[in-house]
C-alpha positions in Angstrom: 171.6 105.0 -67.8 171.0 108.7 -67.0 173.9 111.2 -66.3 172.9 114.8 -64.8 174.2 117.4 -67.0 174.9 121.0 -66.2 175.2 123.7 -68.8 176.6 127.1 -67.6 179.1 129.3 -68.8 182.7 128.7 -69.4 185.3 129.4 -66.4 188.5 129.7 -68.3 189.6 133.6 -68.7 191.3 135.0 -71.8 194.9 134.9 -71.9 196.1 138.8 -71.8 200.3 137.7 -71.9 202.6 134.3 -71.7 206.2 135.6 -69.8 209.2 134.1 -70.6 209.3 131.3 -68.4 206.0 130.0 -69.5 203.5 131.5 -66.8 200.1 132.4 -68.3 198.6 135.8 -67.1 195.0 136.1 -67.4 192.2 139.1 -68.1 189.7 139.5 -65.5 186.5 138.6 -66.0 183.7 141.9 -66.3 181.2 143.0 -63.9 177.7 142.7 -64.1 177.8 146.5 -64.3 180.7 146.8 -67.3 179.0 144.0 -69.0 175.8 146.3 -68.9 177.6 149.2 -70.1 180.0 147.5 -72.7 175.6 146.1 -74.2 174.7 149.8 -73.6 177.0 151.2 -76.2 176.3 148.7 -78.4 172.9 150.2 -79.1 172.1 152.9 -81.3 169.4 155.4 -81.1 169.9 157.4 -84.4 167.7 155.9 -87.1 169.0 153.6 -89.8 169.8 154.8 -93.4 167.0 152.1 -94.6 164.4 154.4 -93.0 165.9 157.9 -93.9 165.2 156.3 -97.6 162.1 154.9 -97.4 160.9 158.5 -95.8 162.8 160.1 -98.4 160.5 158.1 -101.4 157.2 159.5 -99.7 155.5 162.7 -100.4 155.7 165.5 -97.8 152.3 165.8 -97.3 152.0 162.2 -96.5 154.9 162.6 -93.7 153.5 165.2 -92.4 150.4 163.2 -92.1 151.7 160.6 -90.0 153.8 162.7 -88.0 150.5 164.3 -87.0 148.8 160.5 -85.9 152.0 158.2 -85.4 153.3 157.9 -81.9 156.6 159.0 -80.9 158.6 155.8 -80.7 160.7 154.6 -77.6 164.6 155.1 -77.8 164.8 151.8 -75.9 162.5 149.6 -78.2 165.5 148.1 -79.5 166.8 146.8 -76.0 163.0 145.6 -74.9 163.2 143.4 -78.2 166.0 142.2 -77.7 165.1 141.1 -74.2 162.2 139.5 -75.4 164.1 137.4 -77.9 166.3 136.7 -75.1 163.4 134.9 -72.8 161.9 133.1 -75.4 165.8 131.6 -75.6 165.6 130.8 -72.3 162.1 129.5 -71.9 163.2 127.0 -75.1 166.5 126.2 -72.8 164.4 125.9 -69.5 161.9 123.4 -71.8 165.1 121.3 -73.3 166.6 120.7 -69.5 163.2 120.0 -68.7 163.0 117.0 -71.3 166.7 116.0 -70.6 165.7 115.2 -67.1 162.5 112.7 -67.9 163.9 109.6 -68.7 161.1 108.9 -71.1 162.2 111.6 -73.5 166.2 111.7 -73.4 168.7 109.9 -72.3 172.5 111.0 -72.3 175.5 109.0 -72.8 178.9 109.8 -72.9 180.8 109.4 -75.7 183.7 107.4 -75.3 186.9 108.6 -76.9 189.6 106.5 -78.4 193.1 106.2 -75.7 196.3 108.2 -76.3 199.1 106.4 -77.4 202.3 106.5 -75.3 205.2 107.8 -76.3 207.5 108.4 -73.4 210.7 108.9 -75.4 208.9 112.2 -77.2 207.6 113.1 -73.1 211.3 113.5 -72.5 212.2 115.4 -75.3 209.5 118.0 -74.4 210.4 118.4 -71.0 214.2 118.9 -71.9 213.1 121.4 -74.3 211.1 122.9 -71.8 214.2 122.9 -69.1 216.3 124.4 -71.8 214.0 127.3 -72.4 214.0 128.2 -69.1 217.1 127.8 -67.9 218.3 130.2 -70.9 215.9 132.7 -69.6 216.9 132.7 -66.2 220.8 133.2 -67.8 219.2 135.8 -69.8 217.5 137.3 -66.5 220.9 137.3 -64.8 223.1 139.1 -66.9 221.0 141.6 -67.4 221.0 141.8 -63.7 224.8 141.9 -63.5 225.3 144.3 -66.5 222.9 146.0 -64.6 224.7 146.2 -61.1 228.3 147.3 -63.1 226.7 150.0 -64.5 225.9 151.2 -61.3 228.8 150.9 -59.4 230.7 152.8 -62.4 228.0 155.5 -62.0 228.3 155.5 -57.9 232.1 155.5 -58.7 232.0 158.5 -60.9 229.4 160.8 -58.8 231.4 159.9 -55.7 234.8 161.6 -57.1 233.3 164.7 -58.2 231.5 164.6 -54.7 234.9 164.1 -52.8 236.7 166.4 -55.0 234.0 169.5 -54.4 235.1 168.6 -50.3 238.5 168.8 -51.1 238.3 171.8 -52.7 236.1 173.6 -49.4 239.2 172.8 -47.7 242.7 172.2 -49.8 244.0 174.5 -52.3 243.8 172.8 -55.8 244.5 173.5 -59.4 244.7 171.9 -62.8 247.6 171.4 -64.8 246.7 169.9 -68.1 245.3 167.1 -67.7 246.5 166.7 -63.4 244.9 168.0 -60.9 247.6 169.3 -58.3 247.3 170.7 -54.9 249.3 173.0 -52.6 249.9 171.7 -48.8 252.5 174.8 -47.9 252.3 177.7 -45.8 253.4 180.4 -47.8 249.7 181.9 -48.4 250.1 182.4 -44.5 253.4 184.2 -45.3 255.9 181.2 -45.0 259.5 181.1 -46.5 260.6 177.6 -45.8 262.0 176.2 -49.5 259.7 172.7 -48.9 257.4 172.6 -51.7 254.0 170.8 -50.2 252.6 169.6 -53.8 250.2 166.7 -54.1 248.6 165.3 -57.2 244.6 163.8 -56.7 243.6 161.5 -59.5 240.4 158.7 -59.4 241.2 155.8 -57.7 240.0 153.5 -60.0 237.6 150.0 -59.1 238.9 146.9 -59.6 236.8 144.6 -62.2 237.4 141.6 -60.0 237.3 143.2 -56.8 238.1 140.9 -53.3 235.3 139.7 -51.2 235.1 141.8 -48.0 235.8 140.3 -45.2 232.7 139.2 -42.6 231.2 141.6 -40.4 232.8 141.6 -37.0 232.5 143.5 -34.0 235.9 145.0 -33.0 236.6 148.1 -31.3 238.6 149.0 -34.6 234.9 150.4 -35.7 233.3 150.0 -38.8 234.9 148.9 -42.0 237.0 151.5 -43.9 234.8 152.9 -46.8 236.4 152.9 -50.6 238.1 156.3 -51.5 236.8 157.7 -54.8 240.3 160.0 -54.7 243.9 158.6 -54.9 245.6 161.3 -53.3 249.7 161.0 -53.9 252.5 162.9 -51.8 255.9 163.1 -52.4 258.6 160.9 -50.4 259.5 163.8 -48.3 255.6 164.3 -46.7 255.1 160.5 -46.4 254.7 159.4 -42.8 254.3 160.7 -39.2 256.7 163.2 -37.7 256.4 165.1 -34.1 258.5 167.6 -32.2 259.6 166.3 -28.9 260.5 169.4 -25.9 261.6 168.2 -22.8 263.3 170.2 -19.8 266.2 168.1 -18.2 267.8 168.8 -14.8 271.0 166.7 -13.8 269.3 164.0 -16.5 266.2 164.1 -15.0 263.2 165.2 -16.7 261.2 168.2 -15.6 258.8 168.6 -17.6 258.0 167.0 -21.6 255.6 167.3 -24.6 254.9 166.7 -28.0 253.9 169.0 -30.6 251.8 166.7 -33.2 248.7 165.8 -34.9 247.1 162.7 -32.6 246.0 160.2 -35.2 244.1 157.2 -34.1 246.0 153.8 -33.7 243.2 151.6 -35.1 243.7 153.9 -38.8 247.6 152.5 -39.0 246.7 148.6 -39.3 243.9 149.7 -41.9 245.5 149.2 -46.0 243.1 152.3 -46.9 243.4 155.9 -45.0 241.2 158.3 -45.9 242.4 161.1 -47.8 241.6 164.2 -45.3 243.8 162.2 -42.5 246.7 161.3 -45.4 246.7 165.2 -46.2 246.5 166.4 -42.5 249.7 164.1 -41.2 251.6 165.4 -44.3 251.0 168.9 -43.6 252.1 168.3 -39.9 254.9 166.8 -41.4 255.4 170.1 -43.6 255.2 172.5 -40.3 257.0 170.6 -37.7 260.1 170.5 -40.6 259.0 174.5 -41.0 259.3 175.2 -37.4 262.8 172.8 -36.5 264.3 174.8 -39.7 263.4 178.0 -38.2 264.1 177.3 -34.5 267.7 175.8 -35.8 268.6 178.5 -38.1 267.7 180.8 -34.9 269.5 178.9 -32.5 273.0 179.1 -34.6 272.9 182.9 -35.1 271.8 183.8 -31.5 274.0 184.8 -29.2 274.5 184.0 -25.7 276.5 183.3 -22.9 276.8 179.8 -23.8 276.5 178.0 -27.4 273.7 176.7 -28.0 274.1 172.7 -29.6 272.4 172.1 -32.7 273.2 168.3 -34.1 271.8 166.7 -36.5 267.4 166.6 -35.6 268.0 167.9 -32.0 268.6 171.7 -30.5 269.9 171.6 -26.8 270.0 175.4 -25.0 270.8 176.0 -21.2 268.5 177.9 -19.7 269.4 177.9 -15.7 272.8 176.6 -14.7 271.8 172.8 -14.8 269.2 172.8 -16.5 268.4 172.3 -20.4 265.9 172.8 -22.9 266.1 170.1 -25.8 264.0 170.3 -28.8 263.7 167.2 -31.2 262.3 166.5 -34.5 261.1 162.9 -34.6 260.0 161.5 -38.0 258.4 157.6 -38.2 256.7 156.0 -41.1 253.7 154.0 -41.4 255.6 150.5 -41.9 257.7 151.4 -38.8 253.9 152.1 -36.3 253.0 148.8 -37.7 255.5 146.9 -37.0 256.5 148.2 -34.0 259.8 149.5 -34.5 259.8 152.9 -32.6 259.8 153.1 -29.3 256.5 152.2 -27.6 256.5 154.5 -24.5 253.4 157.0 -24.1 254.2 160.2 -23.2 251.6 163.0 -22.2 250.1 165.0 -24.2 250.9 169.0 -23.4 248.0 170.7 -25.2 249.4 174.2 -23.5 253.0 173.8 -25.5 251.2 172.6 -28.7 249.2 176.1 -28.6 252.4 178.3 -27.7 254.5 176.6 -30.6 251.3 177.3 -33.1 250.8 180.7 -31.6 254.1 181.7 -32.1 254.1 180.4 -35.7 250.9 182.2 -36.5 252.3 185.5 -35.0 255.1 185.2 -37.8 253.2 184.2 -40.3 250.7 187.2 -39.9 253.9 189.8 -39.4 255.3 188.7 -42.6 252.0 189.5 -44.6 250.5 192.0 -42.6 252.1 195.6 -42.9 251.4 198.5 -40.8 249.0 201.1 -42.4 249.3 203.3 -44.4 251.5 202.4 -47.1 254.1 205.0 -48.4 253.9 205.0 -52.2 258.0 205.8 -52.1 258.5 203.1 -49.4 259.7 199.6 -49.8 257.3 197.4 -47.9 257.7 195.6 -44.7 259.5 198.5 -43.5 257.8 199.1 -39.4 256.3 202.8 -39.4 259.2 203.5 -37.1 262.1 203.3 -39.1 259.8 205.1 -42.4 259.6 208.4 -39.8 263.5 208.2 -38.3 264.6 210.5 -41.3 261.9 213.2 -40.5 262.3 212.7 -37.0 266.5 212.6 -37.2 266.6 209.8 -34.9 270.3 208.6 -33.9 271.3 204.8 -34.7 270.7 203.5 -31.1 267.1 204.3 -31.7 267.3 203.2 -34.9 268.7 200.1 -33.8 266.1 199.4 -30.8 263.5 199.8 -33.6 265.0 196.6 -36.0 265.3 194.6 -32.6 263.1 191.8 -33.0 262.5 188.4 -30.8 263.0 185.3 -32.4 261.1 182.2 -32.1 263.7 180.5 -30.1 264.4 183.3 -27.6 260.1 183.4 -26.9 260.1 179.8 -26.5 263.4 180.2 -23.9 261.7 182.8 -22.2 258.3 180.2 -21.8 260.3 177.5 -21.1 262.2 179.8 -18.0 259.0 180.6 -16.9 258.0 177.4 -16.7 261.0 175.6 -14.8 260.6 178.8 -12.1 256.7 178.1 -11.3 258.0 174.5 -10.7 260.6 175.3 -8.4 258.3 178.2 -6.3 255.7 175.4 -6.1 257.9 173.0 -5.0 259.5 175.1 -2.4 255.7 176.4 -1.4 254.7 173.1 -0.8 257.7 171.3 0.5 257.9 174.6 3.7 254.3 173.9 4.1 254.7 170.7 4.5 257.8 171.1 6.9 256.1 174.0 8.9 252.7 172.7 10.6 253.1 176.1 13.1 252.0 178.5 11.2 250.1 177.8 8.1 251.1 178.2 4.7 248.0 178.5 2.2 249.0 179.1 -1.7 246.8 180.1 -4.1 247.5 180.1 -7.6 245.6 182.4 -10.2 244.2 180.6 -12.9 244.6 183.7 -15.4 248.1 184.3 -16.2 250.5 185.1 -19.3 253.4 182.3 -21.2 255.7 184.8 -19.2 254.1 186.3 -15.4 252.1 184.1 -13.0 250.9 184.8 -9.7 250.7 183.4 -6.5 249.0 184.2 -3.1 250.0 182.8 0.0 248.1 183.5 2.9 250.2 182.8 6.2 247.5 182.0 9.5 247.4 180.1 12.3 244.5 177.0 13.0 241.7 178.2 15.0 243.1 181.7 14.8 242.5 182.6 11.0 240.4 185.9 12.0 242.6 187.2 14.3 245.8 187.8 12.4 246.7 186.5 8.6 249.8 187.9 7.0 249.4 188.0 3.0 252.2 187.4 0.9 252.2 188.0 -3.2 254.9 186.5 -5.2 254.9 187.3 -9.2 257.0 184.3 -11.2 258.7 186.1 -14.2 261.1 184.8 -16.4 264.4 185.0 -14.3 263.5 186.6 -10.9 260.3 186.7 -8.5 258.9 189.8 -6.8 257.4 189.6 -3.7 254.8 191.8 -1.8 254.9 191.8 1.8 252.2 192.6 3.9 253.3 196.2 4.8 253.8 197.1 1.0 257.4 196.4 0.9 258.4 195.0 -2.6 261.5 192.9 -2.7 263.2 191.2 -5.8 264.3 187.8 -5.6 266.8 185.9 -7.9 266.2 182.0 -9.4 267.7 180.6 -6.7 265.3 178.4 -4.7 266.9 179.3 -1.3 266.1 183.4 -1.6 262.7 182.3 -1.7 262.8 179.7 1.2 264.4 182.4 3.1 261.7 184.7 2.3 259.2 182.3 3.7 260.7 181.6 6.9 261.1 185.4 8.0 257.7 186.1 6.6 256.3 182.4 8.9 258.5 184.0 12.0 257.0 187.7 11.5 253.6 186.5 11.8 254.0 184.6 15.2 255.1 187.8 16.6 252.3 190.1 14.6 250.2 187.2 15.8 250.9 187.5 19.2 250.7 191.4 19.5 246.8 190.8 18.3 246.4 188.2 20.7 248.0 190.5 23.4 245.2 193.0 22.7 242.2 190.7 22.9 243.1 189.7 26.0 243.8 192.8 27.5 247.6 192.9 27.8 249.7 195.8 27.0 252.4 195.9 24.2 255.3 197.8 25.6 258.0 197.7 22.7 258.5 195.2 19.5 260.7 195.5 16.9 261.2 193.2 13.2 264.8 193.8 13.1 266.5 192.9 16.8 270.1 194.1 16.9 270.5 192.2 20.0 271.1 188.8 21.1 273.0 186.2 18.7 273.5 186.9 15.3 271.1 185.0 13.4 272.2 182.8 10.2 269.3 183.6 8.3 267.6 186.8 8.5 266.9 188.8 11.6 265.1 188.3 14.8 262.0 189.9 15.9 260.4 190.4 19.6 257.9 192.0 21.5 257.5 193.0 25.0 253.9 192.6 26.8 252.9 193.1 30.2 249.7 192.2 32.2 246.7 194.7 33.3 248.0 194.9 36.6 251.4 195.8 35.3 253.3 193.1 37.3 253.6 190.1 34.8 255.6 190.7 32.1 256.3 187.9 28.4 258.9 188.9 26.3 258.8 187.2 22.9 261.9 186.1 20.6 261.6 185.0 17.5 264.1 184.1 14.8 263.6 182.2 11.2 266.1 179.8 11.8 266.0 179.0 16.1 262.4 179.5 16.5 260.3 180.7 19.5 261.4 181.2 23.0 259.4 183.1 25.8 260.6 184.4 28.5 258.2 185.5 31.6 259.5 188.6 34.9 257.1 189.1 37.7 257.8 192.3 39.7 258.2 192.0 43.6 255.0 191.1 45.8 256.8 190.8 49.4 255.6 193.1 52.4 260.1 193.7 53.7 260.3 195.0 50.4 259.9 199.0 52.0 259.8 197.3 55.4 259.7 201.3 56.9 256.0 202.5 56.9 257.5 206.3 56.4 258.2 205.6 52.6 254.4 206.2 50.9 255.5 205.8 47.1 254.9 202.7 46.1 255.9 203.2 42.1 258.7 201.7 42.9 257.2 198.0 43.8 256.6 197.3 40.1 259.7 196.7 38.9 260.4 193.7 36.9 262.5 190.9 38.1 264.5 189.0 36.2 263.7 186.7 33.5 262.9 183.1 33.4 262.3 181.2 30.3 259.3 179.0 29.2 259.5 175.8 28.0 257.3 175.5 25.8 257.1 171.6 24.6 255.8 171.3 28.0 252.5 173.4 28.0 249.2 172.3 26.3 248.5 173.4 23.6 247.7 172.7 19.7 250.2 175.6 18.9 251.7 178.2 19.7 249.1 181.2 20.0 247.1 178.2 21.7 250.0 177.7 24.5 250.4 182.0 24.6 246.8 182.4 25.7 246.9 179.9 28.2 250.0 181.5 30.0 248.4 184.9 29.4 245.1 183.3 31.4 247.5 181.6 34.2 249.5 185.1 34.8 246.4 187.1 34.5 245.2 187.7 38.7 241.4 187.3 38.8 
């Protein structure tokens, strides 16, 4: 029996390291080239101490002798040997193969080698040693892990607080007291006086060790999940919640005009358990200034004086500002637990961004008075003291100037004065558009101006007539103050008008009736006809209710057609038309040679002017002026 045997070199690597859940790691095997250099260092080219001595035994002469015939020997001698003893190796190894492969010479068995014998129950025992091992190290492996993970959320947890306590400090006052850090949420930096103490204490809001599982990821238009706070920011009972201040203008128990003066907090933040700390510290300092501002507007309201009381009970301040009309200001306070369950009342109201500036304005501006002192100082003065009263003893200035100098307006009485402002540009638009609407015959254009003051507005109204807007416009300025309007007629004539909405209807109509005749005197001199007389104020005829009547008188080019014009706010437009005498017996002599006489007018017959075509009224004049116009 022959067997084929193959003899090379062994495939098994060395074993570098064993990890703890048994796995081998192996050393690479070297390269042909590392091999080469790992055998080139191996060699040395110095000579051997045996040498040095035997050269050392020997005369000098005789060295010198065969240093004179010896050849200089090769530094790689030693290699070349050793390659030679190499192939003689392999030539013997070539010849054994050779033999082992002729039959004849040698023949290779293998050696049979006793069984194993079983033992299953010791198998077992192994293997559950085996399990144990590595079940121990994966236990091992995972609570390194988790120690691990703590240790890093306590680190997060700590770097986060200082990280959210340098922001807090970029925009909140803060200081430490002992071992509490404290912060400040008043106004009185700003120069306030109100006796509410806005303190707040920040601590570390501290991770639970057992922490609940957070909920699954959904997608909600609540937005993403609330982050953990790394600051526990606490406020005192008084600051907690949401509080507003409500202004609305009632007429008859109808409301004007409303708005709310607040801080506009997202809904989706109230069903959240965690708010962040810059929107907890932001609703408690709105909280802090609408409480400022009702304490100052009700301590105003009590000492001022005016024709009637003004109301203050309980969280609401009612003042009369026209007869009929009210201003009431509210302070509203809700909690959290009341938005989320629904217990205040649920009806929207709109949002009046202009109010919410005036009321902040008009805090600032006292705010800033009460820190800010006119320059310079007097080093003998008491401070706050206006530069006029410091120069009334130099100047000897009596006590009413004295007293004008001490006057001062009050929040309340600037916030009346808005407020009266506001309630008369409602009514003049009101009454604007409701005569426009009412009056197709002239019209009524208003234009407002979009800059304007808390107290002044203005408004243009530009008075015309379709198709003839070129021809004749009468302007009209009306300035809304506080109490009264001025008006600016066309002519330059200034005329001051009360609150009363009928002055300014009155106005309107006498200004609508004044163009139709100004109107018609324009249109009189495009086509040629002659004005002979007109007048704004008419003393004859019926008295009218409202205002006066105005008229004109025109006549034809030929001088024998004559329109006379009335026109009154409150009756309207009638026209009346005379033709002078055209028949030949009215100088039946031929003696009689002056003719000036021919011309005179008869008398007067009335147009009826619902009758003629026409879009309006300039449209129906210059269609009679065409018919009584000879060609």
């Amino acid at each position: 029996m022959s067997v084929n045997v193959c003899i090379e070199a062994l495939q098994e690597y060395q074993v570098q390291e064993i990890t703890y859940d048994g796995q081998e790691i192996y050393s690479q095997p070297l390269s042909m080239s590392e091999n080469l250099t790992r055998l080139a260092h191996k060699i040395d080219f110095v000579k051997t101490e045996s040498d040095q001595q035997t050269s050392a035994d020997s005369t000098e002469e005789d060295s010198k002798e065969l240093a004179t015939f010896q050849a200089s020997l090769w530094p790689w001698d030693s290699v070349r040997g050793k390659l030679r003893s190499m192939l003689t190796e392999v030539c013997v190894l070539v010849d054994v193969l050779n033999i082992s492969k002729e039959k004849r010479y040698m023949v290779i068995d293998p050696v049979a080698q006793d069984p194993v014998e079983g033992k299953p129950l010791i198998v077992v025992l192994q293997k559950k040693k085996a399990l144990s091992n590595a079940a121990s190290i994966l236990m091992r492996g995972s609570e390194r892990l988790r120690e691990s993970q703590s240790e890093t959320m306590r680190t997060r947890t700590l770097s986060d607080f200082h990280i959210e306590l340098l922001h807090m400090r970029q925009t909140w006052r803060l200081k430490k007291v002992g071992n509490n850090i404290l912060g400040d949420l008043s106004f009185r930096s700003a120069g306030s006086r109100y006796w509410q103490s806005g303190v707040f204490e920040v601590s570390k809001n501290e991770v639970p060790e057992n922490p609940p599982p957070p909920p699954p990821p959904t997608l909600s238009a609540s937005g993403p999940p609330v982050r953990h706070n790394a600051i526990k920011v606490t406020l005192p009972n008084e600051l907690e919640g949401f509080s507003y201040i409500h202004v609305s203008i009632q007429m008859d128990n109808e409301t004007i005009a409303s708005g709310e003066l607040t801080i506009p907090l997202s809904g989706s933040n109230l069903s959240q358990t965690e708010v962040h700390w810059q929107q907890k510290l932001e609703a408690a300092q709105n909280v802090l200034f609408c409480k400022e501002l009702f304490s100052q507007l009700a301590s105003e309201a009590v000492q001022m004086q005016s024709n009637i009381p003004n109301l203050v009970v309980g969280n609401q301040i009612t003042t009369s500002l026209f007869p009929g009309v009210q201003l009431i200001i509210g302070l509203c306070h809700t909690t959290v637990q009341d938005r989320v369950k629904g217990t205040t009342s649920t009806q929207t109201r709109e949002h009046k961004p202009v109010l919410e500036h005036s009321l902040h304005q008009l805090l600032r501006e006292l705010h800033y008075k009460a820190i800010h002192h006119p320059m310079p100082h007097p080093t003998t003065s008491a401070l706050g003291i206006s530069k006029r009263r410091r120069l009334a003893g130099p100047e000897a200035s009596d006590l009413e100037t004295i007293r004008r100098s001490i006057e001062y307006e009050s929040l309340l009485e600037q916030i009346i004065k808005q407020t009266r402002h506001v309630v008369l540009r409602l009514r003049t638009m009101m009454i604007i558009d409701t005569f426009a609407c009412e009056i197709k015959d002239p019209l009524i254009v208003a234009h407002w101006l979009c800059l304007s003051s808390p107290t002044l507005s203005s408004v243009k109204i530009n008075i015309m007539t379709l198709g003839y807007e070129t021809m004749c416009r009468t302007p009209l300025v009306i300035h809304v103050e506080e109490k009264s309007l001025k008006a600016i007629c066309r002519d330059g004539r200034t005329m001051s008008l009360s609150y009363e909405p009928e002055e300014l209807r009155y106005l309107l109509m006498c200004q609508a009736s004044q163009h139709q005749v100004n109107a018609a005197q324009a249109l009189a001199k495009l086509m040629g006809w002659k004005v002979l007389s007109s007048g704004i104020n008419l003393g004859v005829g019926n008295v009218e209710p409202t205002g006066n009547a105005s008229s004109v008188l025109m006549t034809s080019p030929a001088g024998d057609r004559v329109i006379a014009l009335r026109c009154s706010p409150k009756n309207g437009i009638h026209v009346s038309v005379s033709f002078s005498p055209q028949t030949t017996d009215f100088y039946p002599s031929t003696l009689v040679r002056d003719r000036k006489w021919q011309n005179l007018a008869g008398s007067f017959r009335e147009v009826t002017l619902e009758k003629m075509e026409g879009r309006n009224f300039l449209n129906k004049l210059e269609h009679l002026m065409a018919c009584l116009t000879p060609c």
